[in-house]
N, C-alpha and C positions, 0 to 999 in steps of 0.2 A: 504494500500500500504506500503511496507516495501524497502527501499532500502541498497545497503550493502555503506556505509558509509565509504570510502577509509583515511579518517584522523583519527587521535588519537583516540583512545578507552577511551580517559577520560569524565568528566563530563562536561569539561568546553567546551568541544565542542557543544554540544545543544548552549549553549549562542550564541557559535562563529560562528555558524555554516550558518546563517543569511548574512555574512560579504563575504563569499566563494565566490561568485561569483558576488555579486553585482554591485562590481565597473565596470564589465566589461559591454560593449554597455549602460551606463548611461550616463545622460549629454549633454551637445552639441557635434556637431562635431566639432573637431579642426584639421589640421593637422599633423598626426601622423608621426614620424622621420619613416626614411625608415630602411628597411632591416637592421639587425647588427649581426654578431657572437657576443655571447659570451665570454669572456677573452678570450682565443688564440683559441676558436674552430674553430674546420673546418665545420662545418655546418651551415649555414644562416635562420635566423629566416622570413620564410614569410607568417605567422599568429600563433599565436597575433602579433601584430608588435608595438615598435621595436622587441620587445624581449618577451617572455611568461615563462620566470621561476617568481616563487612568488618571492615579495621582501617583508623584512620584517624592514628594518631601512632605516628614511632617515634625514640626514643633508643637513644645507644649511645656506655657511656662508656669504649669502647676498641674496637678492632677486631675483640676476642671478647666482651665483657658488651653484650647490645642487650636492651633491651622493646620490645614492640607492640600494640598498645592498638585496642579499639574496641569492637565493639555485642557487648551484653546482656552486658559488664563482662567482655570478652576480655583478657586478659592473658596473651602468650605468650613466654618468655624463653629466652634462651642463652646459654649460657657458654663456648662453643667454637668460634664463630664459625661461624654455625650450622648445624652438621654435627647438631643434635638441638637440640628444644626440647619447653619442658615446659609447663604451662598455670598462670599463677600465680594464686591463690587471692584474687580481687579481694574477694570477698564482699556484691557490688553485682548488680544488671542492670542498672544504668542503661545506656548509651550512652558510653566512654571514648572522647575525642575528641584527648586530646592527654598526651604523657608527657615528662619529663624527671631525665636521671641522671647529677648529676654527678659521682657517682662509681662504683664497678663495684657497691656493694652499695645505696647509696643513691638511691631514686626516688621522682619525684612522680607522680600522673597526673589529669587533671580529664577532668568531663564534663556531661553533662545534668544538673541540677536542681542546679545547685553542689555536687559531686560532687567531692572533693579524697580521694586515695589515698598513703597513704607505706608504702614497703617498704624496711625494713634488709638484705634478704636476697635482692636482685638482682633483685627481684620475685617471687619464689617463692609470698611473704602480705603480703598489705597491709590496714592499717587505714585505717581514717575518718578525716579530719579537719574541724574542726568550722569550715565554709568563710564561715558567717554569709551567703550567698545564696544564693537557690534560681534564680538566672539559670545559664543554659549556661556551662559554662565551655567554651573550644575551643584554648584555648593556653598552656601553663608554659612557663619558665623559671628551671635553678636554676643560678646561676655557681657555687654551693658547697652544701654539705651542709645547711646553716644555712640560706641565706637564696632563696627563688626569689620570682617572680612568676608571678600567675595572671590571663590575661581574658578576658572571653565578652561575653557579649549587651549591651546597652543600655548599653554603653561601662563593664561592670562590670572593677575591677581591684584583687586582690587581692594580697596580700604577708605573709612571712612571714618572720624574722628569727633565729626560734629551732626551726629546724628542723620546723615544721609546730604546736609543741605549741599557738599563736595565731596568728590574719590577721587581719588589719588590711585596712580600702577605702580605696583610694587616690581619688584625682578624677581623672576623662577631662577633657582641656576638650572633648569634644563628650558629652557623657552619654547622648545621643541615638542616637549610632554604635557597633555593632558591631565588638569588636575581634574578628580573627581567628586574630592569630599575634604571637608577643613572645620576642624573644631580646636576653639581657642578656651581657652581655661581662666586667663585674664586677658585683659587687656594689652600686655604685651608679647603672651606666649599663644601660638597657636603651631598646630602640626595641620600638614596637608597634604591629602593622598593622590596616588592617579597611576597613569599609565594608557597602552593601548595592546591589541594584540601584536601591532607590527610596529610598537614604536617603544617596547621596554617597559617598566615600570619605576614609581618615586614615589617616594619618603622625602617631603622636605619641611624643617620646622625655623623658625624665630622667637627669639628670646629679647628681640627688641620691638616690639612691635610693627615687626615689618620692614627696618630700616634694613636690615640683611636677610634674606633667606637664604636656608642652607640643606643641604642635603644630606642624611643621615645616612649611617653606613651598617651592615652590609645593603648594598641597593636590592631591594624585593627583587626578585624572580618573578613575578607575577603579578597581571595587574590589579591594583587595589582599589577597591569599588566606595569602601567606608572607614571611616573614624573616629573615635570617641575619646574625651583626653577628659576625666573624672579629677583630674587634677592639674599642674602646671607641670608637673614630673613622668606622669603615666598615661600612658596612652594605647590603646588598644587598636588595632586596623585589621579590616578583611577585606577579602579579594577572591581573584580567580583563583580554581586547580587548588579549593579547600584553604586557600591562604588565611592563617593567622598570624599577627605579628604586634609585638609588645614591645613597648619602649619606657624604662625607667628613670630615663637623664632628657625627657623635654623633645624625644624624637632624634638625640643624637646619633645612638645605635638603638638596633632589633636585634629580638630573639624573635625566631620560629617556634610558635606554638603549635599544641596537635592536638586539634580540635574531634579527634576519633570519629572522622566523616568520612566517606569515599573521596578518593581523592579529585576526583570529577568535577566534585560538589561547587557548585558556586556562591560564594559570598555577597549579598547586595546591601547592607546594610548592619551595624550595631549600636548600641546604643547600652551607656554606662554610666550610671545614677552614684555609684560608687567606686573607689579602687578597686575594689573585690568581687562587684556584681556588676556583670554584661550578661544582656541577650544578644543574638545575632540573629539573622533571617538567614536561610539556605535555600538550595532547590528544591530540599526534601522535608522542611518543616523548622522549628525555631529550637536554637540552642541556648544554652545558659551556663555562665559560671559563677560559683561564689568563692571562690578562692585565687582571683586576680586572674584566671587562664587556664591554671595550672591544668584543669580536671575540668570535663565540659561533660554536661547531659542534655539530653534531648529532652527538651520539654512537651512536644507535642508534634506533630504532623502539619499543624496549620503554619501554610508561609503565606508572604506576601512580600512587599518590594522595600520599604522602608518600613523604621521605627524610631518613637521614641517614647523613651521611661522617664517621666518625671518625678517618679518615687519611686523605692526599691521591689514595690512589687506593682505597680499600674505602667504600666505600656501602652499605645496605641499602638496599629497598623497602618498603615494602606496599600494600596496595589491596585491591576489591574480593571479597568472597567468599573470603579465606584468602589471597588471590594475593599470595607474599614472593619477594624476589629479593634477589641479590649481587654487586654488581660488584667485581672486583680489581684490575682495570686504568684506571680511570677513566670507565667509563661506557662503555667500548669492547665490552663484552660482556657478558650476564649470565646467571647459573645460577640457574633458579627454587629454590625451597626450599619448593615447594609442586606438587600433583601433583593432578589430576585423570582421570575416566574419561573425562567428560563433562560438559558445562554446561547442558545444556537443562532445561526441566520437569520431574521425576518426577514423573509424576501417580498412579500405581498402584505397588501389590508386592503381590504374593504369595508366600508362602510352604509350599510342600506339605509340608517337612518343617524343621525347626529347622536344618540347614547350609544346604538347599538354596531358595533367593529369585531368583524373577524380576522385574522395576522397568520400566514402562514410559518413554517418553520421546518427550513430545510437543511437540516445537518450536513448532509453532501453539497451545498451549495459551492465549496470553496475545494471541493477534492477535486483534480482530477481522473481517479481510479479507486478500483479496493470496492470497501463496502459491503454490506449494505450499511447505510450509516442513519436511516428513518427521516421522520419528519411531524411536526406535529399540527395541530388547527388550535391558535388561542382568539377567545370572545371574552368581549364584555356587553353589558346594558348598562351600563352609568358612565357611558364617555371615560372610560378607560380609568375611572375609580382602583376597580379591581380588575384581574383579568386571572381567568382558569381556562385549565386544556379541556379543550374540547375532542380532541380526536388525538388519538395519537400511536404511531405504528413504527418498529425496529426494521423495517424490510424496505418501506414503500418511499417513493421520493413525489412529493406531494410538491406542484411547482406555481400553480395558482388557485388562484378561489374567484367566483363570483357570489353575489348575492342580490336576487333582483327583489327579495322582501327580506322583513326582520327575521323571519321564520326561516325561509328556503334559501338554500346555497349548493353551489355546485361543486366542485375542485377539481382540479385534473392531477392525476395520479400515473406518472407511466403509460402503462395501457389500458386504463380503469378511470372511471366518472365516481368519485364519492359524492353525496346527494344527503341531505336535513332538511325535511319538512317542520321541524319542531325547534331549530335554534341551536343545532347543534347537541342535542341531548344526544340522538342517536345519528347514527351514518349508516346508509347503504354505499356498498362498494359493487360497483358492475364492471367486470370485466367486459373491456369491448373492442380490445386488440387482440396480437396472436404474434406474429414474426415480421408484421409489417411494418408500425409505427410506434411513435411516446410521444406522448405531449407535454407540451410545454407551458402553456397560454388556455384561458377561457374566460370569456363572455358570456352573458346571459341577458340579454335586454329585456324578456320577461320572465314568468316561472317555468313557460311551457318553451320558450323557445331559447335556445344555447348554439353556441357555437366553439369549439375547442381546436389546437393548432401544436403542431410538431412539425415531426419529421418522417419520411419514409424510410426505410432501410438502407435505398440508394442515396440517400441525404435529400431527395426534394420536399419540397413541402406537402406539410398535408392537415387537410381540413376537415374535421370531424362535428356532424351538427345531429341537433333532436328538434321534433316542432310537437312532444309531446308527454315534455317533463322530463325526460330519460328511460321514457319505460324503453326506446328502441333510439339508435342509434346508426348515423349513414354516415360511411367515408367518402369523402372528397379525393382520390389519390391522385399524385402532383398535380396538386394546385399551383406550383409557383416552382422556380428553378433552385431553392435552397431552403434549407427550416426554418422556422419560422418559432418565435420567442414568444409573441404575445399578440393579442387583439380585441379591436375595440368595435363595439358595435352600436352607432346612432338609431335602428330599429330592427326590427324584426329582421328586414330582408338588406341594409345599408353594411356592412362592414368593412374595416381596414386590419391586415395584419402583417406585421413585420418582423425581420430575423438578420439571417445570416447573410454577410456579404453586401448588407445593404436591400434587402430584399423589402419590399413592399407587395403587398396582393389587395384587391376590392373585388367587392360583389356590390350589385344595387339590386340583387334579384334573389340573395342569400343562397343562392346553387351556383352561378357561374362565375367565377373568376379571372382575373386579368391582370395585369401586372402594370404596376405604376411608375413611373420615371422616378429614380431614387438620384439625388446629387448627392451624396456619399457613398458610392459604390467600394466594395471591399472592405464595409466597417461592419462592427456587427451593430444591428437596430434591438435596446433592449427593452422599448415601450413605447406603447402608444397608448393616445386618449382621443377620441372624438366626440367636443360635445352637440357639435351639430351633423347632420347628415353633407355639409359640405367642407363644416372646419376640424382638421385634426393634426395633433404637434407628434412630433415621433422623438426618441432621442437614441444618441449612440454618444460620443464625445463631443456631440453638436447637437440643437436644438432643431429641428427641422419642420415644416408646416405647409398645411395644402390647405385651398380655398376651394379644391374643386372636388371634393370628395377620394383625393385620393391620387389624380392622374396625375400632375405635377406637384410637387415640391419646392420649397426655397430653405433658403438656409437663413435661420435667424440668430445664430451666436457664433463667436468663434470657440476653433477646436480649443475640446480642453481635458480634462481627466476625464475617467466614466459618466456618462449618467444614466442611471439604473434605471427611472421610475418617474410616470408623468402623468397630472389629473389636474382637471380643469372644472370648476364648480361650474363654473358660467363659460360664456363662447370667448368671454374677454380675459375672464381671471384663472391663470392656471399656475400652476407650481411641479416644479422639479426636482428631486433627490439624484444624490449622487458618491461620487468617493471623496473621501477628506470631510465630510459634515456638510456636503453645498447641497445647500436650498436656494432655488431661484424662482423667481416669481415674476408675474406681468400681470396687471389690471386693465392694460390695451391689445390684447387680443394677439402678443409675441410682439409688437413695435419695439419696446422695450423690454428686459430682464432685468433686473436687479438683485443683490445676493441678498439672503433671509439673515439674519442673527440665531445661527442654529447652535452656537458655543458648544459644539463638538466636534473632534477630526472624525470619529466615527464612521463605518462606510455606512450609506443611507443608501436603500432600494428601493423600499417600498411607499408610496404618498397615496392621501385621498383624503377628499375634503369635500364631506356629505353638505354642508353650507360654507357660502363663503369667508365666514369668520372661525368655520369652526374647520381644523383639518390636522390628521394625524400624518406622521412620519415614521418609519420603522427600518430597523437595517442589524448590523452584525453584533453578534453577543447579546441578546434580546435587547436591543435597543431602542425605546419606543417615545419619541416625541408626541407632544402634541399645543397646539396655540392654545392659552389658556380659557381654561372654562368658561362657556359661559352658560347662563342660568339654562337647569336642564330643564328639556321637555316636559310639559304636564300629561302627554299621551302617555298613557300605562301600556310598558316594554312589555315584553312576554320574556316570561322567567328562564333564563338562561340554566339551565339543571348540570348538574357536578358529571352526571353521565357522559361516556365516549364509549358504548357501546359501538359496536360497527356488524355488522350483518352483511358476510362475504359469502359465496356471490349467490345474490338473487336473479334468478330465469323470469323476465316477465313475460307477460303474457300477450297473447297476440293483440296488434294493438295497430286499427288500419293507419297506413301511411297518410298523414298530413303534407296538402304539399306536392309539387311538382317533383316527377322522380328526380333520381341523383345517381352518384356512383353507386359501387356493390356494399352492399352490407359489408360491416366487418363480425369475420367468424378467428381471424386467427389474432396471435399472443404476440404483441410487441416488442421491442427491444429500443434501447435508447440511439438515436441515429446519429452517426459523425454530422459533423455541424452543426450540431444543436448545439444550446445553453453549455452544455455540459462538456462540448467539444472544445467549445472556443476555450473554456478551461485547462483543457488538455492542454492544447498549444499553447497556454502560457499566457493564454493574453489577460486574464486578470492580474498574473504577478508581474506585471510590466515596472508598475507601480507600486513602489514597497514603502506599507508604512512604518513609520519610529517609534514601533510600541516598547522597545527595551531602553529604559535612558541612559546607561552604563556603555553603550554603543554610537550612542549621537556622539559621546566624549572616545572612545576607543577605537580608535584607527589604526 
């Protein structure tokens, strides 16, 4: 099994790579803070909750005042040790990589592009400060209100004296290496860690407050990811390849410590409340010692990417995807402070009515081989309140949904139509392939009439419809010269569906098909939305749109990363998800785009927006936007039931054809076709673009 690996292309990820998702659904349950924007966004996080961008630093200048810091200028704060947190106003996107606060109101926090933040107010709002480089910063240090230090990339280190109003660059003696981590004890003594795979590793410390840096000897072996200095004399550092290293003269020299871990193990993080008491974070769970190094035990299983201990037994976490945790007892046990439904893909939502959304969930979404790796159907009735599984199966790869009432929904499965008359309590599953085709895409413009789209065996398109709920089912075989992703359908007999290579097909008769002039030829088309029978936008790495139902095309944006996913309330107002967190939006009918405030890198696929103010967003690692609430509906939902029965496979009964004939029944068993969805995976073309979910790698080069 091979799958395409969306983080860093470096080495150090194999170690880290363990850590990605761990923290998430580990642990006990605790109560999770509810729903939060992000710094000023307009979109409300309702799963992971509070919030699901990765954080990658966290301070805490008592065992109730903590921040937590990370991508597209996350800042999420507590004051109550955190029984609730609230999302503090960075006023950045950049990438927050590291925070420190050394008092309960007082915080610093750095990040990509020399990125320096200061908050009077516990983090609540943080200003700018003017960092004089545009290198990564990945590590502060503040021993006081006044005075911290800052370092990042190409051995950059910065300092400040007078509480941020100026910094000053200090000299590395390696200017070449990568610092990653820096904790200062006072005011004049701080040690600082780093390294890269191809560029060495450093130990450097001062004893003047910066006016000399020096480098400690023996020079690590390995790169060093963390540091902890519990005093001006002692200092503890991890890293790569199991690396422990302890220093008793202020970071002048190391000892090698042997932390009794594989030597594999990767180190991201420690944190030391005393000379004698550190935890550390690994790939394989959280370690501890109480007698300065000497002797280390496992505390527990649960890792995550940073920490810190503001008293000898309370810690915090964080990591990946929102995933926060607490330990009280030293490391013996922890309670998340973070909650999810589910982790996998959303690739789809729909919404039939503004409370009520279904969200599909395609674990293979991101593999290209192996498997089977399943998929699931999550609903809610309260505009995304709550959300439970509705359907969910270890085999099948479940790749869209429709829904033309709050009750009845369709999904396309492979070579199988899954079907809820009731909301999803229960599923019928009809198999209605054989060795011919899989689908990828479905429509439903009413209950009785659908339209579903793939691939043939040979790679052409193909088109699969019902005019009579699903009791019987008619193939289209090649409809079009390549497969075909998704499609939208303005009425009963109007549709657009598009795919591979740029492909476009229409019908105006819902049986015959044609092929439309496509201006992105050889890209793949990953959605469509048509909200009139003549206007519809398509997207691949461009935004593209017909007036004429289909036969031409124009190009309304320029090329740019994926866009996954397209839905338009109105003929004027639609929106776009995409790779990196882009949402794009137009209220003039495509004249214009403009990007949303989605404050996530997140990859986003899936969009739909049952009313104009109101619209959800969903994508990787259960990720689920949505613009916030507004007053629910007084129409009474039908109760969404805990049920995910499924009834495989039902024989319906004869049932006369509705409808102008069409191609041949299908009697045989599908298989997934080259060039589909799943193909263009194969070849790589989703990992073109890799994102920086490991932050020990944006620094190690």
């Amino acid at each position: 099994m091979f799958a395409i690996h969306r983080w860093p292309r470096r080495h150090l990820v194999v170690v880290f790579l363990g850590i990605a998702l761990a923290l998430l659904g580990q642990a006990g349950p605790t109560p999770a803070a509810a729903s939060i924007a992000t710094g000023t966004g307009t979109w409300i996080w309702q799963n992971p909750l509070p919030q699901g961008n990765s954080l990658w630093g966290a301070s805490c200048a008592d065992v109730s005042h903590c921040v937590l810091v990370g991508d597209a200028g996350t800042a999420l704060v507590t004051t109550d040790g955190g029984l609730s947190w609230i999302s503090g106003a960075s006023r950045t996107v950049s990438n927050l990589l590291g925070v420190s606060c050394p008092t309960a109101m007082i915080c610093f926090g750095v990040g990509d592009v020399g990125v320096i933040l200061r908050s009077a107010d516990s983090g609540s709002t943080w200003s700018t400060q003017v960092s004089g480089t545009t290198n990564s910063l990945s590590g502060i240090s503040c021993p006081n209100s006044a005075t911290c230090f800052a370092v990042g990339r190409s051995g950059t280190i910065r300092a400040t004296t007078n509480g941020g109003a100026t910094w000053s660059a200090q000299i590395s003696p390696d200017p070449s290496t990568t610092l990653n981590s820096i904790s200062c004890a006072t005011s004049t003594t701080c040690v600082a860690v780093g390294g890269g795979i191809n560029a060495g590793a450093l130990a450097v410390f001062t004893t003047d407050g910066g006016v000399d840096w020096l480098a400690g000897t023996p020079a690590p072996v390995n790169p060093l990811s963390g540091v902890s200095c519990p005093s001006p004399s002692v200092c503890l550092a991890v890293g790569y390849q199991a690396t422990v290293l302890k220093t008793t003269d202020g970071g002048a020299t190391w000892a090698k410590l042997n932390p009794n871990v594989a030597a594999w193990s990767g180190f991201t993080s420690i944190s030391c409340p005393s000379t004698t008491t550190c935890l550390a974070l690994e790939s394989n769970g959280t370690l501890a010692t109480t007698n300065g190094g000497m002797n280390w035990s496992t505390r527990s299983a649960f890792t995550a990417w940073a920490i810190a201990c503001p008293g000898m037994t309370t810690c915090y976490t964080d990591g990946y995807y929102g995933a926060m945790a607490k330990t009280s007892d030293g490391g013996n046990s922890w309670n998340t402070l973070s909650s999810t439904v589910i982790t996998g893909p959303l690739v789809r939502v729909k919404c039939p009515s503004p409370d009520t959304c279904f969200v599909v969930v395609n674990f293979g979404f991101f593999h290209m081989n192996g498997g089977p790796y399943g998929s699931a159907i999550l609903g809610t009735n309260d505009r995304g309140r709550t959300w439970l599984k509705r359907y969910e199966t270890s085999t099948g790869s479940v790749s869209d949904i429709s829904c033309p009432s709050v009750t009845s929904c369709f999904a396309a499965e492979g070579d199988s139509i899954l079907s809820t008359n009731d909301a999803g309590g229960t599923w019928t599953q009809r198999v209605v392939g054989g060795t011919t085709f899989s689908l990828e895409g479905i429509d439903c413009p009413t209950t009785t009439v659908c339209f579903a789209v793939g691939g043939m065996q040979d790679s052409s398109a193909a088109v699969l419809y019902t005019t009579n709920g699903g009791a019987t089912w008619t193939l289209k075989p090649s409809a079009g010269p390549y497969n075909l992703n998704r499609i939208s359908c303005a009425s009963v007999q109007i549709c657009v569906a598009v795919g591979y290579a740029g492909t476009i097909i229409r019908t105006t008769d819902g049986v015959n098909w044609s092929t439309g002039t496509s201006p992105i030829m050889w890209r793949q088309l990953w959605g469509v939305d048509c909200p009139t029978t003549t206007a519809c936008f398509a997207v691949a790495d461009q935004i593209i749109a017909t007036t004429d139902g289909g036969a031409t095309w124009s190009i309304q944006s320029p090329q740019t990363n994926f866009l996954w996913g397209v839905d338009c309330a109105t003929p004027t107002t639609c929106l776009v998800a995409g790779r990196g967190g882009v949402i794009l939006s137009t209220t003039n009918g495509g004249a214009n785009w403009s990007s949303q405030n989605s404050r996530t890198t997140n990859e986003l696929m899936g969009v739909d927006c049952p009313w104009t103010t109101v619209c959800l967003v969903v994508g990787e690692v259960g990720t689920i936007l949505a613009l916030p609430p507004a007053p629910r509906s007084e129409v009474a939902q039908p109760a969404l039931p805990q049920s995910s029965a499924v009834s495989r496979p039902v024989t319906p009964p004869p049932v006369p054809r509705v409808g102008p004939p069409a191609g041949p029944a299908v009697t045989s068993k599908g298989v997934r076709p080259r060039g589909s969805l799943s193909e263009a995976l194969r070849q790589g073309v989703i990992g073109q673009s890799v994102r920086r979910h490991v932050k020990s790698t944006r620094m190690l080069l």
